[in-house]
C-alpha positions in Angstrom: 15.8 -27.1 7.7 13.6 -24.2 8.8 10.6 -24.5 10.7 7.0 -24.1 9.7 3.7 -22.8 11.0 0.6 -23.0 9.8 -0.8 -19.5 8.1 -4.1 -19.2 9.8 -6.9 -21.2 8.9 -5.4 -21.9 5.4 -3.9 -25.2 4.8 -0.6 -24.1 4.2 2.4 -24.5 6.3 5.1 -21.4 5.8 8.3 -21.5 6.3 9.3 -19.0 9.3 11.9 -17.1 6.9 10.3 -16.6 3.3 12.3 -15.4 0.2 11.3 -12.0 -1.3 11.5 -11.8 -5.2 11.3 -7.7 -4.9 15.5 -7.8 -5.4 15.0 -10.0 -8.5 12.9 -7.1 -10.0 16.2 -4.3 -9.6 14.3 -2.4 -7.1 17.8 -1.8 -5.1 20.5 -2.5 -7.7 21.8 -3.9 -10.9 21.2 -7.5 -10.4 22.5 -10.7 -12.8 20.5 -12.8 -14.5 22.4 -16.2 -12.8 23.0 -14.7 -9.7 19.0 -14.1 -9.4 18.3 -17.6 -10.2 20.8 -19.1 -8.2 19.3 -17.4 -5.4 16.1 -18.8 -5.9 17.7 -22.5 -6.3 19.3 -21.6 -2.9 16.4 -20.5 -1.1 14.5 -23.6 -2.2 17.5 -26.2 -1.4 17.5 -24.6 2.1 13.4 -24.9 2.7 12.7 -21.1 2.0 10.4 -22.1 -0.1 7.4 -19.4 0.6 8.4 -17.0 -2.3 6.8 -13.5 -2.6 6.4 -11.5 -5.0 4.1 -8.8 -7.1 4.0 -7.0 -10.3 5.4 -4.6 -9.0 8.6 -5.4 -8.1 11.1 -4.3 -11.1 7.6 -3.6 -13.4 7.1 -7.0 -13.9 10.7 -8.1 -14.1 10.6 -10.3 -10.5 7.9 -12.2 -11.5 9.5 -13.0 -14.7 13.2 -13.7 -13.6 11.2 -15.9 -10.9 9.3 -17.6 -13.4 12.3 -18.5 -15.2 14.2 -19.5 -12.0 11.3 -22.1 -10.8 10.4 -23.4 -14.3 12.5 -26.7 -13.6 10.8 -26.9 -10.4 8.3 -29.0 -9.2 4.9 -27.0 -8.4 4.2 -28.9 -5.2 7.5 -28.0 -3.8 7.1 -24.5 -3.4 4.2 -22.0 -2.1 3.7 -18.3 -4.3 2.4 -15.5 -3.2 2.0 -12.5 -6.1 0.2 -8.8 -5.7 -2.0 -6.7 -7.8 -3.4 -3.3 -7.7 0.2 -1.4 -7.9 1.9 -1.5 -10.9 4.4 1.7 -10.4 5.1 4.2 -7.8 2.3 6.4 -8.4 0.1 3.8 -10.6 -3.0 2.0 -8.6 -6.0 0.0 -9.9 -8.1 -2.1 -7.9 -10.8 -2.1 -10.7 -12.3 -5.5 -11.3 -11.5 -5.7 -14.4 -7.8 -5.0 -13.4 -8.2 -8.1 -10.9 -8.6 -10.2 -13.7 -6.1 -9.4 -16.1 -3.8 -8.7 -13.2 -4.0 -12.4 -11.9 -4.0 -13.8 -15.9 -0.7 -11.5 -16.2 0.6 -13.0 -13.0 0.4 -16.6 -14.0 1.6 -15.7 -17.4 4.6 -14.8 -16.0 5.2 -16.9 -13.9 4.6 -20.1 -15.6 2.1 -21.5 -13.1 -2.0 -22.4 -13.6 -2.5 -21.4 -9.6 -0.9 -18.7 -7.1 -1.2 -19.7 -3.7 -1.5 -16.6 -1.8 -3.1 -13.0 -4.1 -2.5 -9.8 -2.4 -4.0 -6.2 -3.2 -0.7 -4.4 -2.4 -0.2 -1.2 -0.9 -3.7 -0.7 -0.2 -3.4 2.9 2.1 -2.4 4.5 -1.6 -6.4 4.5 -2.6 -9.9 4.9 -0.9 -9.7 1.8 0.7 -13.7 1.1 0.4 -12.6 0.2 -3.3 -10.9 -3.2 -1.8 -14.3 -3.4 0.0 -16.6 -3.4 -2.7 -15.4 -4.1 -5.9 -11.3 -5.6 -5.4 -11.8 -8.5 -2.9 -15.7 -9.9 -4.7 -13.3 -9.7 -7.9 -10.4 -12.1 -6.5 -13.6 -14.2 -4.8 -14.5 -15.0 -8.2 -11.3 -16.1 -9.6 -10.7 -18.1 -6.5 -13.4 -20.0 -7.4 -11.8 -20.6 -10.7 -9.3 -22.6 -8.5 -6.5 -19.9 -10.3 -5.7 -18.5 -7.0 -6.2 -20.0 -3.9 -5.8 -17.8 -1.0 -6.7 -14.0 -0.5 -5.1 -11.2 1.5 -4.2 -7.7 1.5 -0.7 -5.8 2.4 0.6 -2.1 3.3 2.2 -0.8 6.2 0.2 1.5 8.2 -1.8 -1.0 11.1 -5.2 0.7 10.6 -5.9 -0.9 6.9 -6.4 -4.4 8.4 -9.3 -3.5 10.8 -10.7 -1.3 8.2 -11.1 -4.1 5.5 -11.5 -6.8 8.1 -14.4 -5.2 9.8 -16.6 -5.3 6.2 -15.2 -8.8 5.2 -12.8 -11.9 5.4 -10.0 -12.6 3.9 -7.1 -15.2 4.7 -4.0 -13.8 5.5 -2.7 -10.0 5.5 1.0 -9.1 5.2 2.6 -6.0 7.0 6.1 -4.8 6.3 8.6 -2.8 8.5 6.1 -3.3 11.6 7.5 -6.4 13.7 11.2 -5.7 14.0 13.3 -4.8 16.9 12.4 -1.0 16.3 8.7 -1.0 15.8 6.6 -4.5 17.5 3.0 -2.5 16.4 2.1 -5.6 14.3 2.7 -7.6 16.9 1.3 -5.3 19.7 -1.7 -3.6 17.6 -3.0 -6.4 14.8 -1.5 -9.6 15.7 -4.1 -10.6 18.1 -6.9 -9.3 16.3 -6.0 -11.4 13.0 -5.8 -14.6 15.8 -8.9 -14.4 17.0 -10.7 -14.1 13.4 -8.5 -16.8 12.5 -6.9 -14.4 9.9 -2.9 -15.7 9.3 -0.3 -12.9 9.8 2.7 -12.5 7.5 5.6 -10.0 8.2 7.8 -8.5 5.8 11.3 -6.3 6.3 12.9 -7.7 9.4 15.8 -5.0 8.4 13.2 -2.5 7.9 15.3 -1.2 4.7 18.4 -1.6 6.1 17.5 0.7 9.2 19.0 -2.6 11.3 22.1 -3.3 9.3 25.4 -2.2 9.2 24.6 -1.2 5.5 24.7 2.7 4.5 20.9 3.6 5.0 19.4 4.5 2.1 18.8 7.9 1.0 14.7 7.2 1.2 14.6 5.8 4.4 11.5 7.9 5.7 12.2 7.1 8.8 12.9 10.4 11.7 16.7 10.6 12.6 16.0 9.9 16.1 15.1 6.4 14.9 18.2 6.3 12.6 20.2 7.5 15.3 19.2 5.0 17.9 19.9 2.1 14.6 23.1 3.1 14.6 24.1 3.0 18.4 22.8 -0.4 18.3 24.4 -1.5 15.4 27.4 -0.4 17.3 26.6 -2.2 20.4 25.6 -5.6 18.4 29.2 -4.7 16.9 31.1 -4.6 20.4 29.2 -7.7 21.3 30.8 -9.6 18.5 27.2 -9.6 16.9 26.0 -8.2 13.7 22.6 -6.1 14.4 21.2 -8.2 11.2 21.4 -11.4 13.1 19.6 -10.4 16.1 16.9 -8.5 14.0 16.3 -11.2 11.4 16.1 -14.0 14.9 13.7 -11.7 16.0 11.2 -11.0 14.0 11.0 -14.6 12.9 10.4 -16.0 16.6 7.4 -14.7 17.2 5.2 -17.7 17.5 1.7 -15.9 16.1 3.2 -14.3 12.8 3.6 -17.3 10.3 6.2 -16.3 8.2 9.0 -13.4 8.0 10.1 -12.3 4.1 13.2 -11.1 3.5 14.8 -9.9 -0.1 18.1 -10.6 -1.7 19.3 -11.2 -5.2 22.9 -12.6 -3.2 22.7 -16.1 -2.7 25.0 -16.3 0.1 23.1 -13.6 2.3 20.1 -16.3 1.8 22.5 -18.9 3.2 23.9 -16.7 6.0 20.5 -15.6 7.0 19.5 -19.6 7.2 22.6 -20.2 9.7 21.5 -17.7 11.8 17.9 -19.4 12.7 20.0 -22.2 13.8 21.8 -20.3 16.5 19.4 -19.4 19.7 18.0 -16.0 20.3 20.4 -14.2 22.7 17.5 -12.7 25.2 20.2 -10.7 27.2 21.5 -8.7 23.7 18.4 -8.8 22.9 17.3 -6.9 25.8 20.0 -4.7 25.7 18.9 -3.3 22.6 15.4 -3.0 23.3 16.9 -0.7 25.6 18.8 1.2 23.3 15.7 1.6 20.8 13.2 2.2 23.8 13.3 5.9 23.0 11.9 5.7 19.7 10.0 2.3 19.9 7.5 2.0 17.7 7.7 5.3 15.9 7.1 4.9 12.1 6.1 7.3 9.2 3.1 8.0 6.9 2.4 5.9 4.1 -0.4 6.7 1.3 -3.3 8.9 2.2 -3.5 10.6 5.0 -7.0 9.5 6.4 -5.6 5.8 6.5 -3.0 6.1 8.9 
């Protein structure tokens, strides 16, 4: 079974490898309706069973497809975390009023009367004082309606958290693409900040989109060639080591003892199961190392995400 940790000062105990609904929603390919579900049935028999999610993913479609999936499920056997404030690539709203049929929407679709963890996602797309003032005293409310229980936000660039965390509290925040073998700045920036306010730290893209696979990067991969060029030498090396690169990234990001939990996506049930057999092999620290080595050039180095003045 795969560990736990406690998610800050919450009550809830994550699994160190989380399942990520986003597939279940298209966003990378054609996906079947069976296979979708089956992955879900996997994740769960396997103790994945922190399950992520947001509107959206697919426009709505991952939370459906995962309400349908965890309809025979018991509610006490699994922990849901679901987003509001993006609803398409260019479409925000963090208006209160949004909140509130965001959340009813949410647990519409997902057959349940609570979600465990509520997350403003993508927040460096808008003026962030928004989340401030009107966004988190919205999802306040409606946790005291006992419909969500938990509050957070999410986004990628490191500032975001200090910013919102500095004017208020909230429970847990989730980063993506910042604690993986390329880029620690989650780890080495926000980590211990969120520790000492007793704030739980979640971690999302161990693969950081494929970058640390032996997949064909994606064509919007922002990230500089450098970076992908330094990806692909290790890959290489992993390779000649008799290692895939996904193995050592996906051990990685999940051992660090302060971050909670580490989501990864797939609609391919036997990826979840492969991914599973791999926390039960020890970290190699020497190829592990050795590829810090290879990376050490362009460690840390990211892109821009949303507006300029919150990066």
């Amino acid at each position: 079974m795969i560990p736990t940790r406690k998610l800050g000062k919450t009550d809830l105990h994550l699994p160190i490898l989380s399942f990520g609904a986003s597939s279940l929603g298209q966003e990378f390919r054609a996906v079947k309706l069976d296979e979708a579900i089956d992955a879900v049935k996997v994740a769960l028999d396997l103790g994945i069973n922190f399950i992520d999610t947001s509107p959206f993913y697919g426009r709505g479609m991952s939370e459906v497809l995962l309400g349908i999936a965890l309809r025979d499920v018991p509610r006490d056997s699994y922990t849901l975390c679901t987003k509001l404030g993006r609803y398409d690539l260019p479409h925000f709203d963090f208006s209160a009023k949004r909140v509130a049929e965001s959340v009813d929407v949410s647990l519409h679709r997902l057959g349940t009367d609570h979600i465990d963890i509520m997350l403003c996602h993508d927040i460096e797309f808008v003026p962030m004082q928004q989340i401030v003032d009107e966004t988190i005293p919205a999802l306040r409310k409606i946790q005291q309606q006992g419909k969500v229980r938990y509050i957070g936000v999410s986004g990628y660039p490191q500032k975001i958290f200090r910013f919102i965390l500095e004017q208020t509290s909230l429970d847990c925040v989730l980063s993506y693409n910042q604690y993986t073998l390329q880029n620690r700045r989650f780890a080495e920036e926000t980590v211990p900040y969120l520790k000492e306010k007793g704030v739980g730290a979640m971690n999302a893209g161990p693969f950081s989109a494929r970058l640390l696979t032996n997949a064909p990067l994606p064509a919007w991969l922002k990230e500089p060639e450098d970076v992908k060029q330094a990806a692909r030498d290790a890959a290489k090396f992993c390779e000649q080591q008799g290692v895939d690169i996904a193995q050592l990234a996906l051990q990685f990001s999940c051992s660090h003892p302060d971050i909670t939990t580490t989501i990864a996506g797939s609609a391919n049930p036997d990826n979840i199961r492969k991914w599973s057999s791999w926390l039960e092999k020890p970290l190699d620290q020497q190829l592990l190392a050795d590829v810090t080595k290879i990376f050490q050039p362009v460690l840390n180095i990211g892109h821009k995400e949303g507006l300029p003045e919150n990066n």
